[in-house]
C-alpha positions in Angstrom: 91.1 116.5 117.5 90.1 119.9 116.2 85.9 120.0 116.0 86.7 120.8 112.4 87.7 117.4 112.0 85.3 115.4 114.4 85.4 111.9 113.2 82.7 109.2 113.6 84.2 105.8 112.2 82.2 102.8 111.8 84.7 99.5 110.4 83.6 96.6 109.3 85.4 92.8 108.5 82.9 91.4 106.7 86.1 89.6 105.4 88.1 89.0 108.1 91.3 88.6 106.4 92.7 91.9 107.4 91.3 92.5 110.6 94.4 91.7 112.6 96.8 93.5 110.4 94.6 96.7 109.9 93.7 97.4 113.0 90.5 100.0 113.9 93.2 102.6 115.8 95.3 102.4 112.4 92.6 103.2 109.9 91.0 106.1 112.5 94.7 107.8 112.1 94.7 107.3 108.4 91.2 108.4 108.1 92.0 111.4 110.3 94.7 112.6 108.2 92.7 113.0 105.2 89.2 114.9 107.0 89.2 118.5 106.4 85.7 118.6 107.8 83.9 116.3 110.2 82.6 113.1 108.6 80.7 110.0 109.6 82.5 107.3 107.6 82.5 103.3 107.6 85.2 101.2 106.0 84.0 98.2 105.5 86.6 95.4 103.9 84.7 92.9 101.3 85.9 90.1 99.4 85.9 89.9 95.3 82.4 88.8 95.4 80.7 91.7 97.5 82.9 93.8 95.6 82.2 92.6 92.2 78.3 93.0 93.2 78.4 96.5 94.1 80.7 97.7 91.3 78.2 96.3 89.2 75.2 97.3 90.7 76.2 100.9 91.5 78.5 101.6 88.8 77.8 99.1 86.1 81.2 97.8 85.9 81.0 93.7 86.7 84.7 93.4 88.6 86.1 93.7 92.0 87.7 97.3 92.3 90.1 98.3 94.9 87.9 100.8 96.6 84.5 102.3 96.2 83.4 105.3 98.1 79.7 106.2 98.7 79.5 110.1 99.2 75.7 110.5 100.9 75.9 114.4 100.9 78.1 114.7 97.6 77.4 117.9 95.5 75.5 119.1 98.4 76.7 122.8 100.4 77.0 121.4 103.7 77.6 124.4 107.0 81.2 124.4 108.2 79.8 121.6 111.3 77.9 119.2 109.3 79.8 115.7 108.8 80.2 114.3 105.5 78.7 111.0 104.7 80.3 108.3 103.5 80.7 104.6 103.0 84.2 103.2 101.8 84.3 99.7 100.8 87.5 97.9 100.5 87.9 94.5 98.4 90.6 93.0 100.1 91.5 90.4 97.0 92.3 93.3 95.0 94.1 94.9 97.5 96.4 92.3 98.4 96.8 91.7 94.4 97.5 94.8 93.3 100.0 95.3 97.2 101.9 92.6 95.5 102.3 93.8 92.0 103.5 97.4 93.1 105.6 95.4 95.6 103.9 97.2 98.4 102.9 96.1 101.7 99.5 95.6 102.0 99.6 98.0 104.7 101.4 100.6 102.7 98.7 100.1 99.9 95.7 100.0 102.1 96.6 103.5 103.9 96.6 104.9 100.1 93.4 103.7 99.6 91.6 104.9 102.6 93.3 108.3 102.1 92.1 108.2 98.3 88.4 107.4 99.3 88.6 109.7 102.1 89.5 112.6 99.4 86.6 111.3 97.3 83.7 111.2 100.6 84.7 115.1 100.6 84.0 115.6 97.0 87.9 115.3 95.0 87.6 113.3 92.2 89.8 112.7 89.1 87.5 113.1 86.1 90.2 114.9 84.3 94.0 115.4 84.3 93.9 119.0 86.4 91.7 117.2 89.0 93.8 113.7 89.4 97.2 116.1 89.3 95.4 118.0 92.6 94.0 115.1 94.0 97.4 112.5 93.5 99.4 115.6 95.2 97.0 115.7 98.3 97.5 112.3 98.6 101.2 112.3 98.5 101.7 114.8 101.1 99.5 112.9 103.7 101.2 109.4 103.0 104.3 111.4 103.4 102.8 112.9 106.7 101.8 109.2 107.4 105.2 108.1 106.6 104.6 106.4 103.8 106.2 106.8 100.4 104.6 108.3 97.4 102.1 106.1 95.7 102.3 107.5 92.5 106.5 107.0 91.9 107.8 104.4 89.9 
């Protein structure tokens, strides 16, 4: 691992559902792929309640989303060596739910989503069409790195 891409990982089972199946050494390699700079992230899987109560409470939306990510240093000019900050938070209900209705494996669905709120912890977003055209691409290419198919085709 490069220095560029020091990684301090932090996950959490709160819900415990996953914890066999997504294993700590599987999310550090997909949370790898996606750091272009250091970082000091935690993943932390929740269930639809948790969820549901920090949608609401930090982006005023009462459901369980997929995944939330909690950029400390976002918008801030960080040196080359400083980690980003982040917390991702992954509602395994939904995930499992929406695996099944893309008839993905939870796995295969999971990866994208760590990738996707990896992007986010290091500022990419998709506020507008240009943005989620960039940001869906990036995400493509390191599934495909990954080995896993692109999320986005029908």
């Amino acid at each position: 691992m490069s220095a560029k891409n020091k990684l301090t990982l932090s996950v959490q089972y709160p819900d415990v559902r996953l914890q066999e199946s997504l294993t700590r050494p599987k999310i550090r390699r997909w949370v790898q792929a996606a750091l272009f700079a250091p970082a000091e992230l935690t993943i932390r899987f929740v269930d639809a309640d948790e969820g549901r109560t920090l949608n609401r409470d930090y982006r005023e939306k009462d459901y369980a989303t997929n995944v939330l990510t909690f950029a400390y240093n976002e918008g801030e000019e960080l040196p080359d060596d400083a980690p980003t900050q982040a917390d991702i938070i992954l509602c395994t209900d939904v995930l499992e739910r929406e695996a099944a209705e893309q008839k993905k494996t939870v796995e295969e669905h999971a990866a994208h989503l760590i990738v996707h709120g990896v992007l986010h912890a290091q500022g990419y977003d998709h506020m507008d069409d240009e943005e989620a055209a960039e940001m869906e691409g990036i995400e493509t290419e390191i599934l495909a790195g990954l080995g896993y198919a692109d999320p986005y085709a029908d």
